[in-house]
C-alpha positions in Angstrom: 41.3 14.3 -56.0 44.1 17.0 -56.0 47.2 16.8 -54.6 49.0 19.7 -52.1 52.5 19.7 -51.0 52.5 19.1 -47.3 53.4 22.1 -46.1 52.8 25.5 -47.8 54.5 28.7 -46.7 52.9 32.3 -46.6 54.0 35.4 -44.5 51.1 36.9 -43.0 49.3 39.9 -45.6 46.7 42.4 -44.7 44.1 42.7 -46.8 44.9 44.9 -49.8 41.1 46.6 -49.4 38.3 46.7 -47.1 35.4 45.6 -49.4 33.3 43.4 -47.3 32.0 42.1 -51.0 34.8 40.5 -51.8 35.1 38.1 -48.8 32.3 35.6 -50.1 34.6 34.8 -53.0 38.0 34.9 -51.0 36.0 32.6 -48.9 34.4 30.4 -51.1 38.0 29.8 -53.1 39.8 28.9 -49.7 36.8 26.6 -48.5 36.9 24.8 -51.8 40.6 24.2 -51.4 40.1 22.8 -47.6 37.9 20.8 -48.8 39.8 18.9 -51.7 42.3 17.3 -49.2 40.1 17.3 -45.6 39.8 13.7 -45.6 43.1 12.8 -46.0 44.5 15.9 -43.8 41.9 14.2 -41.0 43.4 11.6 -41.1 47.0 12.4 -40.9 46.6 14.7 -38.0 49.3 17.2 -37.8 49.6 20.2 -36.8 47.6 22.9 -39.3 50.9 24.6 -40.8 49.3 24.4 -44.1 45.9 25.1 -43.1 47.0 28.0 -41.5 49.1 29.0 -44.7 46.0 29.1 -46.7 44.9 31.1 -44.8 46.9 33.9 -44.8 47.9 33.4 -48.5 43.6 34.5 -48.8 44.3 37.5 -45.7 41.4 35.5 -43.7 43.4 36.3 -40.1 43.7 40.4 -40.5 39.6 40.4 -42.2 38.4 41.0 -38.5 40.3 44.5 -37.6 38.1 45.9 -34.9 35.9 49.1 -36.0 35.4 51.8 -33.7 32.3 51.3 -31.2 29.4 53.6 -31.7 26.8 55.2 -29.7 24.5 57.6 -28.9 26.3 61.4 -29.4 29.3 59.5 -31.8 30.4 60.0 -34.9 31.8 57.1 -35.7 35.2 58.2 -35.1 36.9 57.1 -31.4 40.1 58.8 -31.2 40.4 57.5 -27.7 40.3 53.3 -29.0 41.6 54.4 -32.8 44.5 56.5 -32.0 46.9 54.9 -34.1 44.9 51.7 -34.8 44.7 52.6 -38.7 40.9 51.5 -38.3 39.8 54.8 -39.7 36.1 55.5 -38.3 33.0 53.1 -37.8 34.2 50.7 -40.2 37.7 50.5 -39.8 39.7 49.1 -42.3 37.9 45.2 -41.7 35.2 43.2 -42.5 32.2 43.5 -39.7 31.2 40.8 -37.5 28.1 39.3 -39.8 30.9 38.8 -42.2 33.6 37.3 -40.1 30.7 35.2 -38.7 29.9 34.2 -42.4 33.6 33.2 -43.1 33.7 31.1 -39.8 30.7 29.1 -41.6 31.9 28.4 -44.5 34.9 27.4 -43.4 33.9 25.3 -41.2 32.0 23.5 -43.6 34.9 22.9 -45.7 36.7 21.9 -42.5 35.2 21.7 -38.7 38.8 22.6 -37.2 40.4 25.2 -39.9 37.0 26.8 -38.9 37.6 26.5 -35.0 40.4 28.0 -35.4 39.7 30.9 -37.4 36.8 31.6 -34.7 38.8 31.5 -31.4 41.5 34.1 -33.3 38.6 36.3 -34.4 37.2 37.0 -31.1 41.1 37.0 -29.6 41.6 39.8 -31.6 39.0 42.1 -30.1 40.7 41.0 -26.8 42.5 44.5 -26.5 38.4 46.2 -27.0 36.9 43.9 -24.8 39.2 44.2 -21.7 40.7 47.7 -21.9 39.8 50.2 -20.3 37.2 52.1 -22.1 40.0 55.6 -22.4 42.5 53.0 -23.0 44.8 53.0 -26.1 44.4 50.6 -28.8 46.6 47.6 -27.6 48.1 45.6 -30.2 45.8 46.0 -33.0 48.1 47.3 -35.0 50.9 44.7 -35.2 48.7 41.5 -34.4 45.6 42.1 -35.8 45.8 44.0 -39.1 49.4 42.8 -39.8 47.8 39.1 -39.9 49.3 37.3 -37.1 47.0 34.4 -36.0 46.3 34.6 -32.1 45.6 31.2 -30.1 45.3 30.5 -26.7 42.2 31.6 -24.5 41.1 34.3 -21.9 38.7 32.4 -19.6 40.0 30.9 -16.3 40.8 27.3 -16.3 38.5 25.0 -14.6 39.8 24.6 -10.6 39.7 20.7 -11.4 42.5 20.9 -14.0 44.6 22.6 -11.9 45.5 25.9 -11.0 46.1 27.6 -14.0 48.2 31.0 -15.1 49.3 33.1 -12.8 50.8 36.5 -13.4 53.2 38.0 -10.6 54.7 41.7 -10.4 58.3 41.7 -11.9 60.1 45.3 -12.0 57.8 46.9 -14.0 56.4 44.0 -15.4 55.2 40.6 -14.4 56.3 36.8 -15.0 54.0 34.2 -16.2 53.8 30.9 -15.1 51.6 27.6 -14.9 50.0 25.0 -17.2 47.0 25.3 -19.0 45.2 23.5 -22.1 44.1 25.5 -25.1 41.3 24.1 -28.0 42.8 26.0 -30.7 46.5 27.3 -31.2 49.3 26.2 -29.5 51.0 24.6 -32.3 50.5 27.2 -34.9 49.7 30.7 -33.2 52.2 33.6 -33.8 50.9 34.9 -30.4 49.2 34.1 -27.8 46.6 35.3 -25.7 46.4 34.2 -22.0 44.2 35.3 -19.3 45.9 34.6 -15.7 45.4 35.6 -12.8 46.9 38.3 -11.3 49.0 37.3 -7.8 49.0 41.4 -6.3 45.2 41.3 -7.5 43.4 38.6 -8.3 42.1 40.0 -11.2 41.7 38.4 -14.3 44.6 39.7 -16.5 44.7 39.3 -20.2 48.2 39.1 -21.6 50.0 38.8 -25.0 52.4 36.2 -25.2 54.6 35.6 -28.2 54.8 31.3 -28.0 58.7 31.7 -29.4 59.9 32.5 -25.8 62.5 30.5 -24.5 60.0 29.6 -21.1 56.9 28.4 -23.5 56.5 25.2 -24.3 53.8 24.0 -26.2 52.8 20.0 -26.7 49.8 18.7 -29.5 46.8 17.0 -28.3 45.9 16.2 -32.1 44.7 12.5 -30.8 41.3 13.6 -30.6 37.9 12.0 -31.2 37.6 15.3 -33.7 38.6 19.0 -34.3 42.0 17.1 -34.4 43.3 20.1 -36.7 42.8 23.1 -34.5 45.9 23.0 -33.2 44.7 22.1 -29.6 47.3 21.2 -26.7 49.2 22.2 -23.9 51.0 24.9 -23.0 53.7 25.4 -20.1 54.8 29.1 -19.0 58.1 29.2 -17.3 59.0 32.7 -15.6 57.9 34.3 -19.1 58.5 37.7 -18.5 55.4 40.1 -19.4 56.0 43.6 -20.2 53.5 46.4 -19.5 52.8 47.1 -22.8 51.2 43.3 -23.0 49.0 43.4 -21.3 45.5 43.9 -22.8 43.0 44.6 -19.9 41.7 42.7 -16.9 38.6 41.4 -15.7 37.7 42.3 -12.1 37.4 39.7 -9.5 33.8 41.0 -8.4 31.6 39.8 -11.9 29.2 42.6 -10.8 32.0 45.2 -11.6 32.5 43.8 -15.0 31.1 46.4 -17.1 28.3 44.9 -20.0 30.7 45.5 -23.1 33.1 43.8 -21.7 30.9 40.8 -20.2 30.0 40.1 -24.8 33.2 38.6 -24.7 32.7 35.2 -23.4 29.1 35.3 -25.6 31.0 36.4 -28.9 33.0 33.4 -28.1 30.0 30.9 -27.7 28.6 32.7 -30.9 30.9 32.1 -33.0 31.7 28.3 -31.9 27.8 28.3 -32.9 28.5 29.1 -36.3 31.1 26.4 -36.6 28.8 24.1 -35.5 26.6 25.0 -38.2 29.0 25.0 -41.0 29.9 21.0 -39.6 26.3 20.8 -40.2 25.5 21.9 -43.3 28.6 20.4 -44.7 27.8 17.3 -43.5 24.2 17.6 -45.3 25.4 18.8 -48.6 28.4 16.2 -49.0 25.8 13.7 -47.9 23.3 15.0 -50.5 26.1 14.1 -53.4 26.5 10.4 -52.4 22.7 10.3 -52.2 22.1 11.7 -55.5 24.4 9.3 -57.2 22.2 6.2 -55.9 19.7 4.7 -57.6 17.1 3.5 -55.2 15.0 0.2 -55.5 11.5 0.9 -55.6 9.1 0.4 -52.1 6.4 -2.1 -52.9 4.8 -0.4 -49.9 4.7 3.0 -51.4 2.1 3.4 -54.0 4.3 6.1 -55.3 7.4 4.1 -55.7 7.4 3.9 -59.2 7.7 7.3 -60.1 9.6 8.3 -57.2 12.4 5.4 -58.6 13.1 6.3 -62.2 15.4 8.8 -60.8 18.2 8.7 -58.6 18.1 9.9 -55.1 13.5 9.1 -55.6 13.4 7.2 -52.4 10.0 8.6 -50.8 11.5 7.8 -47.1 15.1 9.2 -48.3 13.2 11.9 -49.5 11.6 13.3 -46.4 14.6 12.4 -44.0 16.6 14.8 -46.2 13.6 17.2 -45.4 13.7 17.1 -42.3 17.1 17.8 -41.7 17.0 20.2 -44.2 14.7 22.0 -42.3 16.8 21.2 -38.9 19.5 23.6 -40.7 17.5 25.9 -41.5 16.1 26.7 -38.3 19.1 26.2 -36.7 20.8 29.3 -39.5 18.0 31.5 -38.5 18.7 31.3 -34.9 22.4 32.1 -35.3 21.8 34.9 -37.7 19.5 36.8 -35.5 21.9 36.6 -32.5 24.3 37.2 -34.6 22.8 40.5 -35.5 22.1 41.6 -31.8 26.0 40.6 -30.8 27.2 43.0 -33.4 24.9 45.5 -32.6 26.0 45.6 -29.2 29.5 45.5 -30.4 28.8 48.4 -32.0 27.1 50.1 -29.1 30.4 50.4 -27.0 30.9 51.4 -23.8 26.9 52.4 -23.6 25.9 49.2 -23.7 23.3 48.1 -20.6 23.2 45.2 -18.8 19.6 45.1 -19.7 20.9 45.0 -23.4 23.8 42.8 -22.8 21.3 39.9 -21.2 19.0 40.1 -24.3 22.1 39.3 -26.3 23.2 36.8 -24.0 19.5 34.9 -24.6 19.9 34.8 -27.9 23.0 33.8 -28.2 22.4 30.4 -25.4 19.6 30.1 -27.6 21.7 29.9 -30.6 23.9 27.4 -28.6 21.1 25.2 -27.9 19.8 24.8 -31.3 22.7 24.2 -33.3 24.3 21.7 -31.2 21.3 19.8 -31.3 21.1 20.0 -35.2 24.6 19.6 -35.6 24.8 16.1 -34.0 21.6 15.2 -35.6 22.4 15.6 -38.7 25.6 14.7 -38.6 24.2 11.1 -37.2 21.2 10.8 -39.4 23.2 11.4 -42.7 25.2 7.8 -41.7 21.9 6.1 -41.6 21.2 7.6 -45.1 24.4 6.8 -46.7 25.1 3.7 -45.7 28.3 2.4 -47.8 29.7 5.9 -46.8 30.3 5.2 -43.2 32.9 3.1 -43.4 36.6 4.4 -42.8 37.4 3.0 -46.1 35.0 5.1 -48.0 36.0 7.7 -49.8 32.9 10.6 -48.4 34.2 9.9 -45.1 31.3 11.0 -43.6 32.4 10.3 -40.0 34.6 13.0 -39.6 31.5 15.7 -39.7 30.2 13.4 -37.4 33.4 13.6 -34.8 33.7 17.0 -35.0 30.0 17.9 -34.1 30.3 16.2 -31.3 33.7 17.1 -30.0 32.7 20.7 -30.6 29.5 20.5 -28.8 30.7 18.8 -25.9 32.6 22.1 -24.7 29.2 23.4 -23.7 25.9 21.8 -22.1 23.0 22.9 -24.4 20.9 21.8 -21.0 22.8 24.7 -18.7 21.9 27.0 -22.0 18.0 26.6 -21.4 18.3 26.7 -18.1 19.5 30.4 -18.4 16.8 31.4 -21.1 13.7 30.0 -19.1 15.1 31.6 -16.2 15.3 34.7 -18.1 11.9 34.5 -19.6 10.0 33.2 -16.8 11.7 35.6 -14.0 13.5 38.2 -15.9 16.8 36.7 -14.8 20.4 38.3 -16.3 22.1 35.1 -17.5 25.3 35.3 -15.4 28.6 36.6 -16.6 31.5 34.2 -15.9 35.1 34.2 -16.7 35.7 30.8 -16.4 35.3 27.9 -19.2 
């Protein structure tokens, strides 16, 4: 197996061209590199300075620059969201989402946390389009997003129970941040972050940019994890951080029903593309599996009448053989769920500031949908393909397989696939809006 230095060092690049084409191989070349030292890097647990350096060495962080949003009676050109972005029309100078979302996958299944934490920056980095106001300027696009800067951190409210989060009160002409919150992907490695507090003049939801360098930040690891121990997950502490203006990205209004429908495909872009992660653990998990199965030769089944022919070549177990169907076709199903929510979340990215609410709950359907069935695959198959393996589930073995295993289910734990269902029966049955909420 190849060995890395321990820490790698890379300033952050923009992309040199926007040519959607070329991300499968950029992708594919990082992935296979994740993947070379993932067992041993799981192990270790430190903070992803390297991971994130390979990265950014490939331009993965600036792929995502925002294009302008389009609707009916648009060109494809929003001076009042490009103006100065360097987007440059409907496509901007990025990848679109169904390519970002493919990255996130593939990533992920090189690496369930590198690909956590590519997926919580990509959706931080529309934070300035989702919470601005719709004749608002650009925010920070232009230095954080297509200048490569990796954003951590999160925009939903904390949970009452942990405590009472970020608040952010009026300063001069500015504001001061200060509290304690907990953040899944980030903290140690982020070159900004992106907060949501709440507002003490307001209490609207504010969304601000942070740089984690600040004297009155401090950050702590939480890399002691069951899994996703490399996404860079801990604690922060703000200390009378001062907050200029100019930082902050938007708000969310206290009343949900003010909220407008663009803005409420944040929190489900989120979900989305945690969905995808969850997906690449699973398909990883199946296709490393797939290699240690192939190199054993099973005894024949003097049950099977078969089990002669199916045993002159490896990986011929009748019974091994239509587990690995099953699960085979668990993926699938689970990869054409995403994809077609996929597709509506970027098409109602897309649609802007004309999106309905109407519109906005069909996405939001799809996407619990998509949440439901890949959380339930992903810990499937991640548990089944120990049962098939065998000599690979120890910690001594060199497949490892646990660690797909760990991740799937510390990823899935963030949501309840049950609440999920709950929301699409209630929209199928009585036409229900799944409910926007800003909090985790």
């Amino acid at each position: 197996m190849p060995t890395k230095p321990v820490v790698r060092t890379a300033a952050p690049r923009k992309p040199l061209v926007a040519d959607d084409a070329m991300w499968p191989r950029v992708t594919r070349e990082v992935a296979d590199d994740l993947a070379a030292d993932a067992i041993a890097r799981d192990r270790a647990g430190k903070p992803p300075y390297d991971e994130v350096a390979r990265l950014r060495e490939a331009g993965l962080p600036a792929l995502l620059t925002p294009p302008a949003p389009l609707g009916p009676g648009r060109t494809g050109i929003d001076t009042a969201h490009d103006s100065g972005s360097g987007t440059g029309g409907s496509g901007g100078s990025g990848a679109d989402w169904r390519t970002a979302a493919a990255v996130i996958r593939e990533i992920a299944a090189a690496d369930g946390s590198i690909g956590e934490l590519i997926a919580r920056h990509y959706v931080l980095s529309w934070s300035s389009r989702f919470f601005a106001a719709p004749d608002g300027p650009a925010g920070h696009e232009p230095s954080a997003v297509p200048g490569g800067l990796l954003l951590g951190g999160g925009t939903d409210l904390a949970d009452p129970d942990s405590g009472p989060g970020l608040t952010l009160s009026p300063a001069g002409s500015g504001y001061l941040l200060n509290g304690r919150r907990s953040f899944a992907a980030g903290v140690t490695v982020a070159d900004r972050l992106v907060v949501g507090a709440t507002s003490t003049h307001t209490g609207e939801l504010l969304i601000a940019l942070v740089n984690p360098a600040h004297s009155g930040v401090l950050a702590g690891a939480d890399n002691d994890r069951l899994g996703q121990r490399l996404t860079g997950a801990g604690s922060v502490d703000f200390d009378n951080v001062p907050v200029g203006p100019d930082d902050i990205l938007g708000a969310v209004p206290r009343d949900e029903h003010a909220v407008s429908a663009f803005t409420a495909l944040a929190p489900l872009a989120l979900r989305l593309v945690l969905s995808h992660v969850a997906l690449g653990i699973a398909e990883g998990a199946l296709a490393e599996a797939r290699d240690v199965s192939r190199a054993v030769l099973p005894a024949p089944r003097a049950e099977a009448p078969d089990a002669t022919s199916y045993a002159v070549r490896p990986s011929g177990d009748p019974y091994l053989l239509l587990a690995y169907g099953e699960l085979a076709t668990a993926a699938h199903t689970a990869a054409a769920v995403v994809e077609r929510a996929t597709d509506a979340l970027e098409q109602g990215l897309l649609t802007g500031s004309d999106l309905g609410m109407d519109e906005r709950a069909e996405i939001a359907v799809l996407v619990a949908a998509a949440e439901a069935v890949t959380s339930r695959s992903a810990v499937d198959i991640t548990t089944r393909i120990l049962e098939l393996t065998q000599a690979a589930t120890s910690l001594d073995s060199s497949a490892a397989l646990d660690r797909f295993w760990r991740n799937a289910r510390a990823l899935t734990a963030q949501s309840s696939p049950t609440h999920r269902l709950r929301d699409i029966g209630d929209h199928y049955l009585n036409g229900t809006h799944p409910p926007f909420t800003a909090r985790s």
